[in-house]
ROSE-865261 format. One record per residue (C-alpha): residue in three letters; x, y, z; residue number from 1. Coordinates in pm, whole numbers, plus 50000, padded with zeros to 5 digits. Example, Ala and Ser with C-alpha at 12.3 -4.5 7.8 and 13.67 -1.06 7.14 Angstrom:
BEGIN
+-----+-------+-------+-------+-----+
: res :     x :     y :     z :   n :
+-----+-------+-------+-------+-----+
: ALA : 51230 : 49550 : 50780 :   1 :
: SER : 51367 : 49894 : 50714 :   2 :
+-----+-------+-------+-------+-----+
***
This chain:
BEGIN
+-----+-------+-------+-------+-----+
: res :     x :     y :     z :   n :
+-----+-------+-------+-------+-----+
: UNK : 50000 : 50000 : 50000 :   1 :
: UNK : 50135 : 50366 : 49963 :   2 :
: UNK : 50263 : 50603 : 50210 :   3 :
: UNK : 49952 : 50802 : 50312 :   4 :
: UNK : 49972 : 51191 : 50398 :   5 :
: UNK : 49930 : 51203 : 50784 :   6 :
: UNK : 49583 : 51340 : 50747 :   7 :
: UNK : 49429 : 51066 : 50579 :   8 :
: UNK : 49054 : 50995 : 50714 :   9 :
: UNK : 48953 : 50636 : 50762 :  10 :
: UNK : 48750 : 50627 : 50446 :  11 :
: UNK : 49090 : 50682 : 50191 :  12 :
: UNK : 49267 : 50416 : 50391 :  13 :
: UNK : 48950 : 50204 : 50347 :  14 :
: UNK : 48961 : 50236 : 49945 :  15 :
: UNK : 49360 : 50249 : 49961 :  16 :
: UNK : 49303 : 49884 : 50112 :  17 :
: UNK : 49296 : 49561 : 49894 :  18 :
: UNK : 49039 : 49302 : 50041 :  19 :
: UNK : 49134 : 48949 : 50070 :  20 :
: UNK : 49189 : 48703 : 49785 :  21 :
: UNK : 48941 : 48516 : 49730 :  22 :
: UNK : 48889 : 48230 : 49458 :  23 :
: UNK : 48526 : 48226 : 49326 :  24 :
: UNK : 48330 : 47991 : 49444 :  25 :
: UNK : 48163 : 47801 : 49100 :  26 :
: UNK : 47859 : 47679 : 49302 :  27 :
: UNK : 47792 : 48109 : 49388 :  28 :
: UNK : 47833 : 48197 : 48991 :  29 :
: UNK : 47483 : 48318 : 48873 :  30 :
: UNK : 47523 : 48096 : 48566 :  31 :
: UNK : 47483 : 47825 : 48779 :  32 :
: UNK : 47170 : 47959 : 48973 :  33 :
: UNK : 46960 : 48099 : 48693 :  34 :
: UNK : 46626 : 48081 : 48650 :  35 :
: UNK : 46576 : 47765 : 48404 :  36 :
: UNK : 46349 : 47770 : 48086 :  37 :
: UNK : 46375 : 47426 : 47968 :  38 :
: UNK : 46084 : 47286 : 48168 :  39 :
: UNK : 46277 : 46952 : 48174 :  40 :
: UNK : 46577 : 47079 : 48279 :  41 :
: UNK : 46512 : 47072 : 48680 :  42 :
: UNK : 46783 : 47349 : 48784 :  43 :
: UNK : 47133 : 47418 : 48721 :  44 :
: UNK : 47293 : 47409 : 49032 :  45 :
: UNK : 47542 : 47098 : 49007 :  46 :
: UNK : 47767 : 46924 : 49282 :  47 :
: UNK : 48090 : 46877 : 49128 :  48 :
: UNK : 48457 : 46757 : 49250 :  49 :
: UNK : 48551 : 46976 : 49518 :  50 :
: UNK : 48210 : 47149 : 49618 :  51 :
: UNK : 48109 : 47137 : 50006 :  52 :
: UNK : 47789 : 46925 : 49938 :  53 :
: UNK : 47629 : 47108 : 50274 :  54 :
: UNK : 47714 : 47433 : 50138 :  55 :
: UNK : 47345 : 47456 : 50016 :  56 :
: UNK : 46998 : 47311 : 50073 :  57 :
: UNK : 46985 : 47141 : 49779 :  58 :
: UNK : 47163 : 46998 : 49445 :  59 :
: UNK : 47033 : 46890 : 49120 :  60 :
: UNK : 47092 : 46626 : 48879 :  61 :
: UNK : 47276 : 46421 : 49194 :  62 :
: UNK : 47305 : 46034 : 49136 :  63 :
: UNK : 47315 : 45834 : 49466 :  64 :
: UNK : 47683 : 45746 : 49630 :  65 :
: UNK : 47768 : 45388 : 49607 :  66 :
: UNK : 47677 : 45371 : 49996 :  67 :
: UNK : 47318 : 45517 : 49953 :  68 :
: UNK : 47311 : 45265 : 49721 :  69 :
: UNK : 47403 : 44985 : 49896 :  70 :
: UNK : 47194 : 45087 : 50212 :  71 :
: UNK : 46888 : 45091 : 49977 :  72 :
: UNK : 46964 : 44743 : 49828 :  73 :
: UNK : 46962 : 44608 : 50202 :  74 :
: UNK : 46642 : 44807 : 50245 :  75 :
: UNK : 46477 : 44643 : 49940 :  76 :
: UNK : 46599 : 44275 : 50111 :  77 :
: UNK : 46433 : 44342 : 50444 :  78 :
: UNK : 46087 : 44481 : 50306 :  79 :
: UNK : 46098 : 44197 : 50076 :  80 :
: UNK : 46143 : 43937 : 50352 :  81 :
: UNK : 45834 : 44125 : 50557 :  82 :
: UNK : 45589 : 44205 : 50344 :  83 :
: UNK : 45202 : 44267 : 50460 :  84 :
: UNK : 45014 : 43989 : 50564 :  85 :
: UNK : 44742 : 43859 : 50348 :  86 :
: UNK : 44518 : 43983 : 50510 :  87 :
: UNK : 44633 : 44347 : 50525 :  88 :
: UNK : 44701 : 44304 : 50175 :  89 :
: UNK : 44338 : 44248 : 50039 :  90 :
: UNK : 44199 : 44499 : 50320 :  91 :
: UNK : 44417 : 44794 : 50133 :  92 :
: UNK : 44360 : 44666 : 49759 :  93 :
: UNK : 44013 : 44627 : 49743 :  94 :
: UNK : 43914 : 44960 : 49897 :  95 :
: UNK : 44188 : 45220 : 49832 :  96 :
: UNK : 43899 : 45523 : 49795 :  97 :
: UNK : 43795 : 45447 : 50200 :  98 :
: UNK : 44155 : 45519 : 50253 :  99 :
: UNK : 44189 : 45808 : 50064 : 100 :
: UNK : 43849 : 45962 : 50192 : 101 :
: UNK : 44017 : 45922 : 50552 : 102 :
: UNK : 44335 : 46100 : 50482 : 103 :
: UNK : 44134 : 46391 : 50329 : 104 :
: UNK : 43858 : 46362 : 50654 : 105 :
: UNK : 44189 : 46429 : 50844 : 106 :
: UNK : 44384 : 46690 : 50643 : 107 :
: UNK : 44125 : 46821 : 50465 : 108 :
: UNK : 44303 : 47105 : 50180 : 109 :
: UNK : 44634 : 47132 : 50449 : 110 :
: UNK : 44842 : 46862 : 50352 : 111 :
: UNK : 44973 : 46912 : 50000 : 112 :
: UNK : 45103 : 47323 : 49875 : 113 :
: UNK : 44922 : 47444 : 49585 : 114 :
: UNK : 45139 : 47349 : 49270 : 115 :
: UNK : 45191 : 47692 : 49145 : 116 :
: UNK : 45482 : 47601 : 48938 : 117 :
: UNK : 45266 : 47338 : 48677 : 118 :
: UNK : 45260 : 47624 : 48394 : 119 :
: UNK : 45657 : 47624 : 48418 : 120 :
: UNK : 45668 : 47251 : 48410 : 121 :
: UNK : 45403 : 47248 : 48157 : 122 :
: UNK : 45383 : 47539 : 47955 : 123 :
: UNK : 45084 : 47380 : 47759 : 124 :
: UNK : 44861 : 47469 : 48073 : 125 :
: UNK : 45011 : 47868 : 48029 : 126 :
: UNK : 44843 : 47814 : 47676 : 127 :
: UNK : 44545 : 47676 : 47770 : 128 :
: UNK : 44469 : 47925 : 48009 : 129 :
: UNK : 44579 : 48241 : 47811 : 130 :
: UNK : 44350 : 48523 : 47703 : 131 :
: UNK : 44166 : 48429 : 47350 : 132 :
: UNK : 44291 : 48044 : 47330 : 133 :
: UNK : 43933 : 47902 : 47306 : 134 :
: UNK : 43766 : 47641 : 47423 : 135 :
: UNK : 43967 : 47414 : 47634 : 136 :
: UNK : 43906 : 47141 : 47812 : 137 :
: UNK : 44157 : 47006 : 48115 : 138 :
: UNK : 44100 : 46656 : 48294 : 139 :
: UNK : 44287 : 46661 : 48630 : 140 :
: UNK : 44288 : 46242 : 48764 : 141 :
: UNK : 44315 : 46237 : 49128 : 142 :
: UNK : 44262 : 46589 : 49188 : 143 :
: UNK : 44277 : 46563 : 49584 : 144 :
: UNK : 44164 : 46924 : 49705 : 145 :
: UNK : 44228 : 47079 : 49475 : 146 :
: UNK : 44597 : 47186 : 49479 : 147 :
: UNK : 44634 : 47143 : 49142 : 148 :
: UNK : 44341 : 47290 : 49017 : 149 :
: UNK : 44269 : 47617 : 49177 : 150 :
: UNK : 44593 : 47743 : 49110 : 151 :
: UNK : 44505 : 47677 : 48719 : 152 :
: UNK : 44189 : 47882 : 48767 : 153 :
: UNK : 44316 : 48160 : 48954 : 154 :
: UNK : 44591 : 48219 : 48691 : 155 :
: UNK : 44329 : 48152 : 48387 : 156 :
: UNK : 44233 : 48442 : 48137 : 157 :
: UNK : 44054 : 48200 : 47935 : 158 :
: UNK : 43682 : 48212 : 47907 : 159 :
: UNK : 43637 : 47972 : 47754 : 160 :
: UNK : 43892 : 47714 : 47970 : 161 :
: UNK : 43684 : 47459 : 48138 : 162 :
: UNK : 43878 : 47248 : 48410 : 163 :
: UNK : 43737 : 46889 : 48509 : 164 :
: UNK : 43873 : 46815 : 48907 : 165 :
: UNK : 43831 : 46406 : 48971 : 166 :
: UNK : 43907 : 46202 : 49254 : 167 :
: UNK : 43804 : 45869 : 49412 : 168 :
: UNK : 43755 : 45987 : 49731 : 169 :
: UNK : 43396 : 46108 : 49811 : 170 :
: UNK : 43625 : 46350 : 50093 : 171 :
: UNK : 43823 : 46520 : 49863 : 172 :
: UNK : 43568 : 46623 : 49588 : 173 :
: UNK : 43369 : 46795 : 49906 : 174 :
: UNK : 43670 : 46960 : 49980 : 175 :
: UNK : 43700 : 47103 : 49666 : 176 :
: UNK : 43370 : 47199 : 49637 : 177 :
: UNK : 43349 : 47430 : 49943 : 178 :
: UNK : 43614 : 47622 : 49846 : 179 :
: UNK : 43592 : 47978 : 49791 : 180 :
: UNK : 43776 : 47938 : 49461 : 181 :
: UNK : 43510 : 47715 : 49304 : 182 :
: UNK : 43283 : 47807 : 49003 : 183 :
: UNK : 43111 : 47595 : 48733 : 184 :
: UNK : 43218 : 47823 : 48523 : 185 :
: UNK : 43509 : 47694 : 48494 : 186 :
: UNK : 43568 : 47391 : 48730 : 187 :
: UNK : 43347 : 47079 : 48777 : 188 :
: UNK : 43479 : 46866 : 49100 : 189 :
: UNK : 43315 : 46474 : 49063 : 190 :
: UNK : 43384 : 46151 : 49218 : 191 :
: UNK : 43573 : 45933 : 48932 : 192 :
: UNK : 43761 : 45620 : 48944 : 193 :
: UNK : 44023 : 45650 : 48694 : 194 :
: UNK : 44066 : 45221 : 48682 : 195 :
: UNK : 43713 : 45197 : 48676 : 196 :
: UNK : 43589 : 44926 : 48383 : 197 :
: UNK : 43296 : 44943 : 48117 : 198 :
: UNK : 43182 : 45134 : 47899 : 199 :
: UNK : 42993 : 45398 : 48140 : 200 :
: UNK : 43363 : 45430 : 48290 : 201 :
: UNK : 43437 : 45805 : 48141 : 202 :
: UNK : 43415 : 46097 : 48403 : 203 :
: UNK : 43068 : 46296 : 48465 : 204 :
: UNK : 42994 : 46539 : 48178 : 205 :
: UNK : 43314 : 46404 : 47930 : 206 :
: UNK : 43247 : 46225 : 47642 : 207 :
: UNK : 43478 : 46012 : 47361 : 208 :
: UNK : 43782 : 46269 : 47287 : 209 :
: UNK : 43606 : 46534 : 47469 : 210 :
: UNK : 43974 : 46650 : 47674 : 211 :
: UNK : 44249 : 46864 : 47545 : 212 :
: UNK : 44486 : 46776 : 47815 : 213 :
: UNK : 44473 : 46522 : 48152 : 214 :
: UNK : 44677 : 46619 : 48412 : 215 :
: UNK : 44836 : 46286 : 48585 : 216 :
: UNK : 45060 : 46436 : 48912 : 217 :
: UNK : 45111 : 46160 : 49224 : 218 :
: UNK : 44830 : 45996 : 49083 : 219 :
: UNK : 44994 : 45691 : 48865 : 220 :
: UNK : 45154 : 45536 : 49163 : 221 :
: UNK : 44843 : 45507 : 49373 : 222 :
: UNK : 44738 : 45265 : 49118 : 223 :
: UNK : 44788 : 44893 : 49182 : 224 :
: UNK : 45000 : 44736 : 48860 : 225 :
: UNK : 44666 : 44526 : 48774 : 226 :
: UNK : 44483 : 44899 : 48680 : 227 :
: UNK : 44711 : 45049 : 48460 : 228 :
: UNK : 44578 : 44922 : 48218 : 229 :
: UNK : 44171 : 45033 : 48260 : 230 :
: UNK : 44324 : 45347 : 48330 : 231 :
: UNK : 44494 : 45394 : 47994 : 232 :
: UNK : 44217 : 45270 : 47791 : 233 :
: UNK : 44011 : 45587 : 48029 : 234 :
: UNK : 44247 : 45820 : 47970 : 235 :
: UNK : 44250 : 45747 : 47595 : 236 :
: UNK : 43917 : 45718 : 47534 : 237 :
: UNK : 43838 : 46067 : 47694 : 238 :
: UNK : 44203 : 46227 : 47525 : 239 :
: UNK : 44167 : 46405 : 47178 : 240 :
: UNK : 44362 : 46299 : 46939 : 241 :
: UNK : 44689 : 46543 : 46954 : 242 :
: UNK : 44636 : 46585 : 47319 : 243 :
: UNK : 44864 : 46539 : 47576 : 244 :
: UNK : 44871 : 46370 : 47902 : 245 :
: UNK : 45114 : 46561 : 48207 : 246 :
: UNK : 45272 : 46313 : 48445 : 247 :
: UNK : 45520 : 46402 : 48755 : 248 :
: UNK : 45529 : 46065 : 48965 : 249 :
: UNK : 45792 : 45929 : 49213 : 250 :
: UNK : 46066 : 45721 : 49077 : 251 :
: UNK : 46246 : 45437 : 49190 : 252 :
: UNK : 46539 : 45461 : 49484 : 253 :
: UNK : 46334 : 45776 : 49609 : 254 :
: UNK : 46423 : 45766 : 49977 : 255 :
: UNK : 46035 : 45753 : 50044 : 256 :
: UNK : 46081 : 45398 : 49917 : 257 :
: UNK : 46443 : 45301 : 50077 : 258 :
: UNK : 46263 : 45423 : 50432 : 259 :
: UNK : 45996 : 45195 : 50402 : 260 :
: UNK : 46004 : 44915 : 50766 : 261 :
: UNK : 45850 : 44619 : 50736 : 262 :
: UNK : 45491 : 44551 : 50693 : 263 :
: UNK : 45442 : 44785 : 50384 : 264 :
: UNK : 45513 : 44559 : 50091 : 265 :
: UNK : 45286 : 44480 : 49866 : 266 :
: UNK : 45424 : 44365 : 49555 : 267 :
: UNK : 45792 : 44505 : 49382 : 268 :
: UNK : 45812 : 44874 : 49441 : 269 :
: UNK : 45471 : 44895 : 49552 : 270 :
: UNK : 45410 : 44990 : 49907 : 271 :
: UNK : 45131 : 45072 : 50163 : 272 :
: UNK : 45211 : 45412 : 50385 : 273 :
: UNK : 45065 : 45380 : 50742 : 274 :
: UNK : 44775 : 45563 : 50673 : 275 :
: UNK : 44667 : 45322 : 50414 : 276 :
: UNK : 44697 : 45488 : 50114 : 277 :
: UNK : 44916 : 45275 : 49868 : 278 :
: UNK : 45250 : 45402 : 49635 : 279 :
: UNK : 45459 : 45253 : 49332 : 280 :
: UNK : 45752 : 45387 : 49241 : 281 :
: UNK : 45879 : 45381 : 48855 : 282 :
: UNK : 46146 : 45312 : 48685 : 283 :
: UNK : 46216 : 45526 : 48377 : 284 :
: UNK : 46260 : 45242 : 48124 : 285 :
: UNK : 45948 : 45064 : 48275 : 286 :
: UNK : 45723 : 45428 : 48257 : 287 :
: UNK : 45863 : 45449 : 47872 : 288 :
: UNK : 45726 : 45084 : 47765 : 289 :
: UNK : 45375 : 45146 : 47994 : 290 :
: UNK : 45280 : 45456 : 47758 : 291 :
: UNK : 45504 : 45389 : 47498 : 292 :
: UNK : 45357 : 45057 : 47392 : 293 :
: UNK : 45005 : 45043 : 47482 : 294 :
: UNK : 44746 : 45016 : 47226 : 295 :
: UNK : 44384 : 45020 : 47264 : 296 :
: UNK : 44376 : 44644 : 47065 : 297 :
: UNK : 44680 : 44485 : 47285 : 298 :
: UNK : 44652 : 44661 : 47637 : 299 :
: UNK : 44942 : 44690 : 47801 : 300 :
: UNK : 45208 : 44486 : 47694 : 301 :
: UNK : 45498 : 44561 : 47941 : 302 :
: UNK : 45837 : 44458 : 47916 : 303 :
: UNK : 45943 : 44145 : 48146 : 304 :
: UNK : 46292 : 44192 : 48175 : 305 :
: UNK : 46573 : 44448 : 48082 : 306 :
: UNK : 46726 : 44262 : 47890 : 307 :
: UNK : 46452 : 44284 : 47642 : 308 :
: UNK : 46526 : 44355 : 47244 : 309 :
: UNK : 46595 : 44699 : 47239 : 310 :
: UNK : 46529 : 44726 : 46837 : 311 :
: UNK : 46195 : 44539 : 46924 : 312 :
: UNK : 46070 : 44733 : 47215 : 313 :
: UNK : 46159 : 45070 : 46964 : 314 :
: UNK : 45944 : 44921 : 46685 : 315 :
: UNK : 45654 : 44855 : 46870 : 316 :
: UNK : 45679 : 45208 : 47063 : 317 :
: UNK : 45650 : 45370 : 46739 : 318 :
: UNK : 45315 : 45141 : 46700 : 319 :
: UNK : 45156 : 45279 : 47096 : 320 :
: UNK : 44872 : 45485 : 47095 : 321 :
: UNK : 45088 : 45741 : 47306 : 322 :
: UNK : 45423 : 45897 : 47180 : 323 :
: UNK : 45629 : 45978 : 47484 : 324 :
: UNK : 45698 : 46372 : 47367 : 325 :
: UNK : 45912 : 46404 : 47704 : 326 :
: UNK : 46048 : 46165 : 47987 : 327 :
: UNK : 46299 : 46250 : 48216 : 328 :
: UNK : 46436 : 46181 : 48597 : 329 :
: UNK : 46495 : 46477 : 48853 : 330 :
: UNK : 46701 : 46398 : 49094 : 331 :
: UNK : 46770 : 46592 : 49363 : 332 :
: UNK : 47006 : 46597 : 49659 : 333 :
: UNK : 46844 : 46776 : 49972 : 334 :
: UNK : 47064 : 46797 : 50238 : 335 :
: UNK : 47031 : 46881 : 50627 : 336 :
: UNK : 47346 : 47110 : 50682 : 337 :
: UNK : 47270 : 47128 : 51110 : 338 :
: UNK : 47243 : 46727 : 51119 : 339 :
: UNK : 47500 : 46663 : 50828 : 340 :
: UNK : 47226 : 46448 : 50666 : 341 :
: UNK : 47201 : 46378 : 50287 : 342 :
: UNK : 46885 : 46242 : 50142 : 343 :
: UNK : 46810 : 46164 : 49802 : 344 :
: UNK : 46493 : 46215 : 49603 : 345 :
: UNK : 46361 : 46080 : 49255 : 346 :
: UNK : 46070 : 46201 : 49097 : 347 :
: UNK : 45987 : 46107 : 48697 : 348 :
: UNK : 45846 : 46360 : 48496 : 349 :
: UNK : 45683 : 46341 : 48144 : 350 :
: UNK : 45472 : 46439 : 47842 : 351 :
: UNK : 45297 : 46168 : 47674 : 352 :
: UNK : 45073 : 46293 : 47384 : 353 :
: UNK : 44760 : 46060 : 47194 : 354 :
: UNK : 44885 : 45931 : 46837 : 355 :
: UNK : 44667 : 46098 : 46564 : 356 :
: UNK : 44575 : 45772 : 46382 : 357 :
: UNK : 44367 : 45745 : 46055 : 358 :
: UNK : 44046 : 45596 : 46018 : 359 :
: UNK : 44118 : 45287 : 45871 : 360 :
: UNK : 44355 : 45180 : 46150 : 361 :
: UNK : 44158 : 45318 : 46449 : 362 :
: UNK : 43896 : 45030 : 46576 : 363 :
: UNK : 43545 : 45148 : 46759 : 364 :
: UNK : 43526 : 45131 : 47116 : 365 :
: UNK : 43242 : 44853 : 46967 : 366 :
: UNK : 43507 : 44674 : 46811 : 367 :
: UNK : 43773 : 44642 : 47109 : 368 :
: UNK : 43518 : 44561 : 47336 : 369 :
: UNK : 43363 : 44281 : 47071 : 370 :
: UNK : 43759 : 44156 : 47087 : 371 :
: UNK : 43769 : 44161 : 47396 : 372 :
: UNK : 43482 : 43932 : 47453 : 373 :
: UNK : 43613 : 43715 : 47157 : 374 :
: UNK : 43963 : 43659 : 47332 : 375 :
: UNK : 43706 : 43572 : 47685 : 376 :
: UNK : 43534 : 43332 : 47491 : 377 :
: UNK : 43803 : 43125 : 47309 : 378 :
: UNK : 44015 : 43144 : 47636 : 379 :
: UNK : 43722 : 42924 : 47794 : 380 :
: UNK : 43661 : 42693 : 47506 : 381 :
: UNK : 44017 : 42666 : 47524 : 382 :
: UNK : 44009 : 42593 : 47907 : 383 :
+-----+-------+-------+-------+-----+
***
């Protein structure tokens, strides 16, 4: 520093001074904390070599350490080797709506936030709901109370934008009905069983391609495996052709799954929380062949192993009745700094949109259900 005249005030030494050194931090450089606009991009704050993981909250994009891994792997063992008794099991698969209808008796419209960031995630529902876009029609499946919903209708400027809220819990649709935010004029809560089978199995007041877009979040997993496929053929049935279909679901190696005791297994990756209400968690490759390769005439035709043909499973998801527009897995690291505690989350996320097929290759809902019966038939002459 230079010799300063002997008057000097405090403030010139103060500017005269050079601070500290000190090397930028990567993890504090705004390029790495900007707001996102790829919807599918889920942040862009990284954990790289040489980062103080409890330096913040949370990371993106983190894969599990080979010791979360290997915890979770003994987790998997024990919940195999204590699964729910038989009883249990039928008492929480053949009723899941009295379960459901409890959990909203107790938290009524507290438990979950209101998803205010859908239109980022989605920007089809910003376009829905903008000023002039016309008639629209949104089908929300397992609407709960409403957290989904009334955040859609608050932000609308569409007239003409009609959301449908469903649920299967008698509880929930209440809930959603005495709320100050609902209007016919532009929401219509009912009771509606996704799975539900027949051909009086479409939600209250939608016909045959009636929807412009269903909105699937948290809802998938609370399906048992044995109704995903009624709840594809719904969900197609009441889809327009072009339309698209917004999932967010939990994937597999969440730590909601690795923390289940014993007692809550049900099947593979399909659990039973302690206040009855049931959860499956995805992988990615088994979400892509679910939409990716059901067809109205086969059903769902899943993939039984990973080692499946590749080329094969391709060729016949070019040939589903949904093209998988988006699929992707956000990860996220959240971390307890004052405990030192690292816990890892999975969530899937997707866009699945209804094939535009011609005439002459699209059969009647007649026609599939006349197969149907065919197939029933010859399988017990067969028999």
């Amino acid at each position: 520093m230079p010799a300063l005249p002997p008057d000097s005030d405090y403030a010139t030494i103060a500017q005269l001074v050079e601070p500290p050194h000190v090397s930028p931090h990567r993890s504090h450089d705004p390029a790495n904390n900007e707001k996102r606009t790829d919807p599918f991009q889920f942040g862009s704050r990284y954990l790289e070599e040489g980062d103080d993981v409890f330096e913040f909250n949370a990371w993106d994009h983190v894969e599990p350490d080979p010791e979360y891994e290997a915890y979770a792997e003994i987790q998997y063992a024990k919940q195999r080797e204590s699964p729910v008794s038989d009883f249990d099991r039928r008492r929480f698969n053949s009723n899941p709506a009295h379960w459901w209808n409890l959990f909203y008796k107790n938290h009524t419209s507290h438990f979950f936030k209101n998803r205010k960031w859908l239109r980022q995630e989605f920007p089809v529902l910003a376009d829905v709901t903008r000023k002039g876009a016309g008639r629209k029609v949104v089908l929300e499946v397992g609407a709960g109370a409403g957290n989904t919903a009334f955040p859609l209708i608050i932000n609308n400027e569409n007239d003409e934008l009609m959301v449908h809220a469903c649920d299967f819990s008698t509880t929930a649709v209440k809930v959603m009905r005495e709320s100050e935010h609902y209007d016919e004029k532009h929401i219509r809560a009912d009771v509606w069983d996704v799975a539900k089978e027949g051909e009086d199995s479409l939600p209250p007041g939608l016909g045959e391609e009636s929807v412009d877009v269903v909105v699937l979040i948290f809802i998938f997993s609370a399906l048992a495996p044995d109704q995903w496929n009624s709840a594809l053929r719904n969900i197609y049935r009441v889809l327009k052709p072009g339309g698209e279909v917004l999932f967010r679901d939990y994937g597999r190696g969440d730590l909601a799954q690795v923390r289940f005791k014993k007692g809550r297994y049900l099947s593979e990756n399909f659990y039973v929380r302690g206040d009855g209400t049931r959860v499956y968690f995805f992988g990615k490759e088994e979400l892509e062949s679910i939409w990716g390769r059901w067809t109205p005439e086969k059903g769902l035709q899943m993939q039984q192993t990973e080692g499946d043909n590749n080329e094969h499973s391709a060729e016949e998801s070019k040939e589903g009745a949904f093209e998988v527009i988006n699929l992707a897995v956000d990860r996220r690291l959240i971390v307890n700094r004052q405990r030192r505690l690292k816990m890892y989350r999975c969530w899937l996320q997707a866009r699945f949109q209804k094939r535009i097929r011609s005439a002459e290759s699209e059969p009647s809902v007649e026609q599939t259900v006349a197969s149907k019966e065919d197939e029933k038939q010859n399988g017990n002459a067969a028999s």
